[in-house]
Structure formats: C-alpha cells, structure tokens
C-alpha positions as CSV (number, residue, x, y, z in Angstrom):
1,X,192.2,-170.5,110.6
2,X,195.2,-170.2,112.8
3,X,195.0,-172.5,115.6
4,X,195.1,-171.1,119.7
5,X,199.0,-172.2,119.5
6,X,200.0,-170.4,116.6
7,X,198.1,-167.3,117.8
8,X,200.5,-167.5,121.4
9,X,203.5,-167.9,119.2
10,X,202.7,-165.3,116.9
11,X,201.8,-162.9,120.2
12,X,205.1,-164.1,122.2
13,X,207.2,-163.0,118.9
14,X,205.4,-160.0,118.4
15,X,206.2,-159.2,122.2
16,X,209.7,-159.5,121.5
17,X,209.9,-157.6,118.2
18,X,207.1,-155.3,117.6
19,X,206.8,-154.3,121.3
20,X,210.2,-153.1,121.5
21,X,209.1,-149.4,121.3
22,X,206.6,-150.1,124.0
23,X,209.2,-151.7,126.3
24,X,211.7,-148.4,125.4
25,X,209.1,-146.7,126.4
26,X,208.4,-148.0,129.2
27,X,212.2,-147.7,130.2
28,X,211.8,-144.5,130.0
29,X,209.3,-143.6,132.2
30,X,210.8,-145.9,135.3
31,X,214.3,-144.4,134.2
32,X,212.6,-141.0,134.2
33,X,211.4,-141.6,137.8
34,X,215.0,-142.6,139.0
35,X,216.3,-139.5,137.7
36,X,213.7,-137.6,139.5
37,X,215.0,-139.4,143.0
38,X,218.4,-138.5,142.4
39,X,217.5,-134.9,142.3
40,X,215.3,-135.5,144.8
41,X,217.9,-136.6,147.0
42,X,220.4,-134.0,145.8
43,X,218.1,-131.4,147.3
44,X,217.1,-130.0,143.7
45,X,213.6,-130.7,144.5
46,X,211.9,-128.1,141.6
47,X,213.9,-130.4,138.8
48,X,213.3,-133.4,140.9
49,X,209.3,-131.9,140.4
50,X,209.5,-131.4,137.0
51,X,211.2,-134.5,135.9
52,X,208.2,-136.9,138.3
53,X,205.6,-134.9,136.6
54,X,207.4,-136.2,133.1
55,X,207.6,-139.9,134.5
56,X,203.9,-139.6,134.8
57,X,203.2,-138.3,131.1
58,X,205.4,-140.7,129.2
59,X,203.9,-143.5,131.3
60,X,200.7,-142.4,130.1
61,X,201.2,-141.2,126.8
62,X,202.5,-145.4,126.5
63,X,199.1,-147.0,127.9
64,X,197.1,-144.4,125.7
65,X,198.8,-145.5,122.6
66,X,198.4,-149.3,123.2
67,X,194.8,-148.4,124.4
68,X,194.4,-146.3,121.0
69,X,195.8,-149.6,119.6
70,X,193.2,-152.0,120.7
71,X,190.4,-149.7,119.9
72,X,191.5,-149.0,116.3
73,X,191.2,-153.5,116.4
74,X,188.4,-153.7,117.7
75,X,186.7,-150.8,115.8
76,X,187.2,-152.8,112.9
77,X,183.7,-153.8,110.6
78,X,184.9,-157.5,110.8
79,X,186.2,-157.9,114.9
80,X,182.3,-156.3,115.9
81,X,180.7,-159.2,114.2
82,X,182.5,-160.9,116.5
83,X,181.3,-159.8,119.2
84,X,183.0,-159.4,122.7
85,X,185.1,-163.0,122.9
86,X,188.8,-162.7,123.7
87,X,189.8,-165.6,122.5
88,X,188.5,-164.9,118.5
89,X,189.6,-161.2,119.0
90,X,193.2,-162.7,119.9
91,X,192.8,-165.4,116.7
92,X,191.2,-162.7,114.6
93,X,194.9,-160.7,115.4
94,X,196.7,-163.5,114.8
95,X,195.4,-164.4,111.2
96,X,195.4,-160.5,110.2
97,X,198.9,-159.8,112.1
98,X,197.5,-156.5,113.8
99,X,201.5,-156.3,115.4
100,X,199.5,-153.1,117.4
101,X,197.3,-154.4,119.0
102,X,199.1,-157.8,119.8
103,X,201.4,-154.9,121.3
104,X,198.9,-153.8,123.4
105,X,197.5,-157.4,124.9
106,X,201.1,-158.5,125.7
107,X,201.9,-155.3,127.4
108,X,198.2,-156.4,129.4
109,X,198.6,-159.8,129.8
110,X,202.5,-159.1,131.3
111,X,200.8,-156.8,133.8
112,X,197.5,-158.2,134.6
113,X,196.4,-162.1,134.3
114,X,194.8,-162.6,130.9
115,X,192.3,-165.3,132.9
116,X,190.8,-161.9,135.0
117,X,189.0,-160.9,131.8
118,X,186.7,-164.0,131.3
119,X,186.8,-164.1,127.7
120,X,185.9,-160.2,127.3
121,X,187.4,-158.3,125.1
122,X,185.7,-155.8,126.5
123,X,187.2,-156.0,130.0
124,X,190.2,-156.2,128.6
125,X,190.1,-153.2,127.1
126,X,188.7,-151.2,130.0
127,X,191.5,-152.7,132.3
128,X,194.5,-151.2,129.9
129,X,193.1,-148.1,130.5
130,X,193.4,-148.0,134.0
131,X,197.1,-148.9,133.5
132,X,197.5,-145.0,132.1
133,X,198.2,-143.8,135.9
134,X,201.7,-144.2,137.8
135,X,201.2,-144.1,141.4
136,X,204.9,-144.1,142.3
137,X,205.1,-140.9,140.2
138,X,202.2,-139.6,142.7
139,X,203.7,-140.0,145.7
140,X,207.4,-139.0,144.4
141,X,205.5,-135.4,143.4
142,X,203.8,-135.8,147.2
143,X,206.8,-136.0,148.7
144,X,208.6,-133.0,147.0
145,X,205.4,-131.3,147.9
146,X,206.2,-132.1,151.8
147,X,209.8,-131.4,151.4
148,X,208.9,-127.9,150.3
149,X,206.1,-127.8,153.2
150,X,203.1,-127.6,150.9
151,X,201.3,-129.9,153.3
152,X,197.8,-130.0,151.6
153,X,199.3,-130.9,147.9
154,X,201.6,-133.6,149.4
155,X,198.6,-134.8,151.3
156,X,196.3,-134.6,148.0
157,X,199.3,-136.4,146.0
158,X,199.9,-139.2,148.8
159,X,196.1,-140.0,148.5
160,X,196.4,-139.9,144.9
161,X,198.9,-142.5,144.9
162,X,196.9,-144.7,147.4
163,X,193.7,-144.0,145.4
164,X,195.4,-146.3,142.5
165,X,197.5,-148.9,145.2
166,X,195.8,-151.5,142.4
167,X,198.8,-150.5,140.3
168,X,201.6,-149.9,143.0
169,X,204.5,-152.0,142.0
170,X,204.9,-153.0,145.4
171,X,201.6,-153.4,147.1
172,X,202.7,-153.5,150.4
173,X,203.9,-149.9,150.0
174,X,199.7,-149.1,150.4
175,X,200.5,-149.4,154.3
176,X,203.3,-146.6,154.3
177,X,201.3,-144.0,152.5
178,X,198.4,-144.5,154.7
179,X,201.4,-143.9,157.6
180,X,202.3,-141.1,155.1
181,X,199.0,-139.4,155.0
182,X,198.2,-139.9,159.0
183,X,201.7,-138.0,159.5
184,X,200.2,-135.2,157.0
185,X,197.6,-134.9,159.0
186,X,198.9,-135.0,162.6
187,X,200.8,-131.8,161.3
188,X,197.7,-130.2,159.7
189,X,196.1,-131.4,163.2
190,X,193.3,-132.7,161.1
191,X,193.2,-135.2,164.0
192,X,189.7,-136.9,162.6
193,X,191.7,-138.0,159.2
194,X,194.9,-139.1,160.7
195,X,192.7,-141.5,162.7
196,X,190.6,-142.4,159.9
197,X,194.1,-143.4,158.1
198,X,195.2,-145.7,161.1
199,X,192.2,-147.4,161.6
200,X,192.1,-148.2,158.0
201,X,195.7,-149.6,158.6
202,X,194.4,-151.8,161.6
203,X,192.2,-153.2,159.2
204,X,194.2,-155.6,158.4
205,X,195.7,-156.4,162.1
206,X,194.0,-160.1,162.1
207,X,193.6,-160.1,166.1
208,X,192.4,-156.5,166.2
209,X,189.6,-156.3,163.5
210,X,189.4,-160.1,162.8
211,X,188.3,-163.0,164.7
212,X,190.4,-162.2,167.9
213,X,188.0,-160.6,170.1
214,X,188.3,-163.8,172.7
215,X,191.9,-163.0,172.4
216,X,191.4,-159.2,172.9
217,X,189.5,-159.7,176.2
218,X,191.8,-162.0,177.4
219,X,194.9,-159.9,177.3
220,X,192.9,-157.0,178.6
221,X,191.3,-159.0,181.2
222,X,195.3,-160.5,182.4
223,X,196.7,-157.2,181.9
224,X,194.1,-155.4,184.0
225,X,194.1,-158.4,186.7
226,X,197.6,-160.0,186.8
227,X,199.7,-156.9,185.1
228,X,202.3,-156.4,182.6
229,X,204.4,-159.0,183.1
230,X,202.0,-162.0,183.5
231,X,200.8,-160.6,180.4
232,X,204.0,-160.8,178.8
233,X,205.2,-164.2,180.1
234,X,201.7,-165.3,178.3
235,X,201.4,-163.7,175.1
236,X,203.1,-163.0,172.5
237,X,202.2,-161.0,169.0
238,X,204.8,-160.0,166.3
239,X,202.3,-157.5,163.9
240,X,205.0,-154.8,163.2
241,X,202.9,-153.1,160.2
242,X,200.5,-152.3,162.6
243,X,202.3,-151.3,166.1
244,X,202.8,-147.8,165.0
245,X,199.9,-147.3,164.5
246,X,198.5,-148.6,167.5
247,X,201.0,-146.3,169.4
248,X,200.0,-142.9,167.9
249,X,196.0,-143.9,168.0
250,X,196.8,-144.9,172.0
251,X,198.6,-141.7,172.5
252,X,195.9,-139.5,170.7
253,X,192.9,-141.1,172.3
254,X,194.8,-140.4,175.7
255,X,195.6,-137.2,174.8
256,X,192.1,-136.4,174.4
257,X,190.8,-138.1,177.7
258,X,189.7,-141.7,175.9
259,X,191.8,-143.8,178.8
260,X,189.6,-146.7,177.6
261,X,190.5,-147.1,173.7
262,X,194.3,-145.5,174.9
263,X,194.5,-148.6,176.9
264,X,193.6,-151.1,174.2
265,X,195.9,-149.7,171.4
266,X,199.4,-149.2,173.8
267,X,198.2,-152.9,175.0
268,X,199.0,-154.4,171.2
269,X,201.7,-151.4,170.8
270,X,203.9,-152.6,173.9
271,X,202.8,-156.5,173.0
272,X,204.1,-155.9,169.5
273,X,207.8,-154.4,171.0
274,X,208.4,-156.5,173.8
275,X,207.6,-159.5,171.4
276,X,210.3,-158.5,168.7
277,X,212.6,-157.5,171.7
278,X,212.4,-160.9,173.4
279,X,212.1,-162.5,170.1
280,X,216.0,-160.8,169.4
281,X,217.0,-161.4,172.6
282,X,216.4,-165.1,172.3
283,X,218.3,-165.0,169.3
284,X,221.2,-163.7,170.5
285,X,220.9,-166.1,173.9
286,X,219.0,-169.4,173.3
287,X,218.3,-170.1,176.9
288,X,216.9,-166.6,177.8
289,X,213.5,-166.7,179.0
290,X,210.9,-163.5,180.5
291,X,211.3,-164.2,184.0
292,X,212.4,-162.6,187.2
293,X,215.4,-163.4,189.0
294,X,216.3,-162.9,192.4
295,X,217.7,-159.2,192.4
296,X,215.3,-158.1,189.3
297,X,211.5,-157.9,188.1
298,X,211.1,-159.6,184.6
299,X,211.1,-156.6,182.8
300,X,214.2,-155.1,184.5
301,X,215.8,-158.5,183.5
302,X,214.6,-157.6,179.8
303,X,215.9,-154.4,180.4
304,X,219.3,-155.4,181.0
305,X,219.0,-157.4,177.8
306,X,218.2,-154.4,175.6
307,X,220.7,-152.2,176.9
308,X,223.4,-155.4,176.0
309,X,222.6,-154.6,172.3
310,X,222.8,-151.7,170.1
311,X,220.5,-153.4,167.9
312,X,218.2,-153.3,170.6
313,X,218.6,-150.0,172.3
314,X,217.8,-148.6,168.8
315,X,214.7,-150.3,168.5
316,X,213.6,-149.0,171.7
317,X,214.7,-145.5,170.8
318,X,212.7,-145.7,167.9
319,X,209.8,-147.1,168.5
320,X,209.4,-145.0,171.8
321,X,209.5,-147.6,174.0
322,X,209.3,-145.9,177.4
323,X,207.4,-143.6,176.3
324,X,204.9,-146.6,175.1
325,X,205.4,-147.6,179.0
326,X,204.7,-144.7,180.6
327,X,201.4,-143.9,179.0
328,X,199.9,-147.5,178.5
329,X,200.1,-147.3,182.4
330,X,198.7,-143.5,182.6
331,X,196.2,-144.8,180.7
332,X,195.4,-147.6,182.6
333,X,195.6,-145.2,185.6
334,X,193.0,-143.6,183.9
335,X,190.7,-145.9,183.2
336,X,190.7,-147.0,187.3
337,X,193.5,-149.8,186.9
338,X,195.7,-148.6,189.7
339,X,197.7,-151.8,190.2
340,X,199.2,-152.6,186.6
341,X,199.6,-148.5,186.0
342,X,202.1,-148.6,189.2
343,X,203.9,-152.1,188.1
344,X,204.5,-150.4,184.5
345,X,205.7,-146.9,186.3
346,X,208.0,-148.9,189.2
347,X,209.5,-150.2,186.2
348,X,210.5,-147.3,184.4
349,X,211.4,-145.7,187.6
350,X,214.9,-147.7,187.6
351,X,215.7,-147.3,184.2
352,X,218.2,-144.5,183.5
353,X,217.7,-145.0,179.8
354,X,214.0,-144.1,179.9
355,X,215.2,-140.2,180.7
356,X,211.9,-138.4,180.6
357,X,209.5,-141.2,181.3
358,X,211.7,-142.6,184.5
359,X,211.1,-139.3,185.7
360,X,207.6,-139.0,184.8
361,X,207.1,-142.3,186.4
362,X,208.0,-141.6,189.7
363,X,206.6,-138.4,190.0
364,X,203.3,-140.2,189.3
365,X,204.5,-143.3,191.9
366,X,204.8,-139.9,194.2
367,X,201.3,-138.5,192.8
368,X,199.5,-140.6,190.5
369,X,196.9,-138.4,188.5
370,X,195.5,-138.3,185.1
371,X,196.7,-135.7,182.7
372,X,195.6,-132.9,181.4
373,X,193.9,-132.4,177.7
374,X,196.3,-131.7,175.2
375,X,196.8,-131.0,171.8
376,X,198.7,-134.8,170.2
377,X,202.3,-132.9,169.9
C-alpha cells in the first residue's frame, strides 16, 4: 500500500506534469478575459462581448473536464467499495496512478482547502463543480451591457456575478457590484432594489448593524443637542466601504420625506468624510487639531485646510461633501432640529467652494423650510 507521503508526492508531481494542460487551460481563460478588457477599453465593446462570453466557456469547459475526471475515478467498481473517504480515494489514486483525476484534486485543493471536505469524497466532488462559473467574466459581459445601455441585462449580469462572489478572485470586489447594481437601479428608478442593495452593503458597517447601537444614540443624541462640531471634536469613524452608501440611502430617504432615517445615514456619511479629511490633514500637519480659533468656527478652520490640498479638495468634490452638508442639516431641519440644521447651513454659507449648496444654505438661513418630494436625481 502506498503510504499518505508517497500519495502527496505522487499528487504534487502529477500537479506539475500531468496538470500542465489544465494550467494552459486555465491561462487561457484569464488571458482570454484580458483580451476582452482591452477591447473593452478600446471602445470595441461587441468583440470585447464576444471574447468575455469565450472567457466563460473555456473556464468551464476546464472544471467540466476535471469534474468528468473525478467521476470516471470514482465510478470505478473498486473506489465504490470504498465508500465516500478522501483519504483512501486519494491513496486508491496514488497506487493506480489515475494522473486525471490527481489532475482534478490538485486543481481543488489549489483553489479550495482540502480540510473543507471532511474526509468526503463526495463533497469534494460537489465543490469542483461549482468552480465551472467565472464571475469576473459575469460582470465584464455586465458591464459591456451598461456601456451599450441595456440596463436590465447589465443589471441581470452584475447580480450574476454577485450570485457566485464565493468564487470572486477578489472578494472584496462583492461590495462594488452591490454599488454596481444600486447605480443600475437608481437609473431604472427601481428605488426599492437600489435600497435593498445598500442596506445589504451596511450589513457589514460594524457600528451600524452590529453592536453599536449605544454608539448610534450617542452621536445622534450630541449631534441633535450640542451640533456638528461637538460631534466632530468627539467622534471619529473611518468606514469608507460604507459612506457611499450611507450618502445615497440619506439623500433618497430625504428625497422621499423620511427626515428621520435621512438624518441617521448623512450622520455616518459626513462622520466617515470629515474623519478621512482630518485624518489627512493631520498627516500633512502633526499639530492640527478640530478646533475653532479666534476669527473662525471649527469647521471653517477645516475648511481652510481642505482647500490647502488638492488631495483634499478632490475628495470633497467627490464624495459631495457640501452637498452631504447641506442636506444632513435639511434633514435635521426636517425632523424638528432647528439649531444643528442652522450651525451646518452658517457654515456652508461662507464657503465659496460649496457653489450650489453655499447658496442653498443661506436661502434656507433666510427661509428655512423642508423640501419638496422629489424624484432621487
């Protein structure tokens, strides 16, 4: 009988000679895919199309081979007496030299931990059949989709790809096409889906959905008593996966007359930015700290700070900060919090570089009111 150690040889040489197709193979479908960017970014989106939808087969003509592989093993008289146990399956191999369907269990075991499987050949079996899809090749045909304005395919595609985020090479990149799909949908104004997409994101804000609700009501409770800059000088918060999509659930639950839950989400927004702002700011001058001076309020001396830095005046630009201003104190306004809606909108009504929302701002300091319904734009 060969022993456990001269099975792992035997697979690690067989991974290095007998897999070689498998490996070309695999080549080609990720070179395939980089192909299909390049004409992507070229602007020769049908051949980009074509050549993403080819990424995808050759990935999964690969997995069905090594899957066609393991069951040809296993379907053997002698590997059913043995029953479902890895381990003699894999010695079973070994002795026989079945260089197929070692193939297959190193191509597995390189993707998914052998130690998952708990002995089951079974398992084993069923988990390199999963590996047949390619979400990356999903989303790259979702976004030609969008590029070409077919908003409900590239919608389908991008939910597609996030279906299989169990396979994403990067699986951090299951954040961006839940940003992906709620920015479908705020164009298909399928309102209800794009916030089902960024509340799924906020899932995984630890102080929003976790254990932070003593932490919640304390910043609302300072923000609502003490305003925006006590608030500031107090807290700080640095979740930048999740501020966008605070911002866009604050502005559509204003939009649609929700001050309440508007207030709580352009809260963490504007937490989230002026924590990576001051955060830079300190950075770039060790001994700056969120505090008024004699001439200016704490957040005009912040101010001052961002427009120093391009870096910073970017950022700002970006990630809307004014305009994250202006309605976190509209929708304070709106839900009865006078005091801290005025400190936010005397703010923005010295700073030029808000544009719009220093206008805005003092035409509400003139005649504060709550806005009409609207459509999210």
């Amino acid at each position: 009988m060969m022993s456990r150690n001269k099975f792992l040889t035997f697979l690690l040489l067989t991974f290095l000679t007998c897999s070689a197709m498998g490996a070309q193979t695999q080549r080609d479908w990720w070179y395939t895919l980089e192909r299909g960017k390049q004409l992507y970014r070229q602007g020769d989106y049908g051949s980009a199309l074509l050549v993403f939808e080819d990424a995808r087969r050759q990935r999964r003509a690969m997995f069905e081979r090594l899957e066609r592989h393991l069951i040809n093993l296993l379907s053997i008289t002698e590997v059913r007496r043995i029953g479902d146990s890895l381990d003699l399956v894999e010695r079973y191999i070994g002795e026989r030299h079945h260089a197929d369907a070692a193939d297959a269990l190193a191509e597995l075991y390189y993707r998914i931990p052998r130690d998952s499987f708990k002995n089951s050949a079974a398992a084993a079996l069923k988990a390199l059949g999963t590996l047949k899809d390619y979400p990356e090749a999903e989303y790259w045909i979702g976004e030609t989709y969008l590029v070409e304005g077919e908003l409900r395919l590239a919608q389908s595609q991008f939910q597609k790809a996030l279906d299989l985020r169990q396979l994403l090479e990067n699986p951090g990149f299951a954040v961006e096409l839940m940003y992906k799909i709620a920015a479908v949908c705020r164009t298909r104004q399928d309102y209800n889906e794009m916030e089902r997409n960024l509340l799924a994101i906020l899932s995984s804000d630890s102080l929003w959905s976790g254990g932070g609700a003593f932490e919640k009501q304390a910043l609302t409770r300072v923000l609502e008593n003490n305003g925006i800059e006590r608030s500031l000088t107090l807290y700080r918060y640095r979740d930048t996966e999740s501020e966008l999509a605070h911002r866009l659930l604050g502005l559509f639950y204003y939009y649609s007359g929700r001050h309440s839950r508007a207030q709580e989400h352009l809260m963490f927004s504007f937490l989230i930015q002026n924590t990576v702002i001051i955060e830079e700011v300190i950075r770039n001058r060790f001994d700056f700290t969120f505090a008024a001076t004699e001439t200016l309020t704490a957040m005009e001396a912040l101010a001052v700070e961002i427009n120093r830095y391009p870096l910073l005046v970017s950022y700002a630009e970006k990630n809307e900060y004014y305009k994250t201003a202006y309605y976190l104190g509209a929708s304070l306004y709106g839900n009865g919090k006078t005091a801290p809606a005025r400190e936010l909108w005397t703010f923005l009504s010295t700073q030029s570089a808000a544009g719009e929302w220093q206008a805005r701002a003092a035409g509400q300091l003139r005649s504060p009111h709550v806005e009409r319904l609207v459509e999210m734009p």
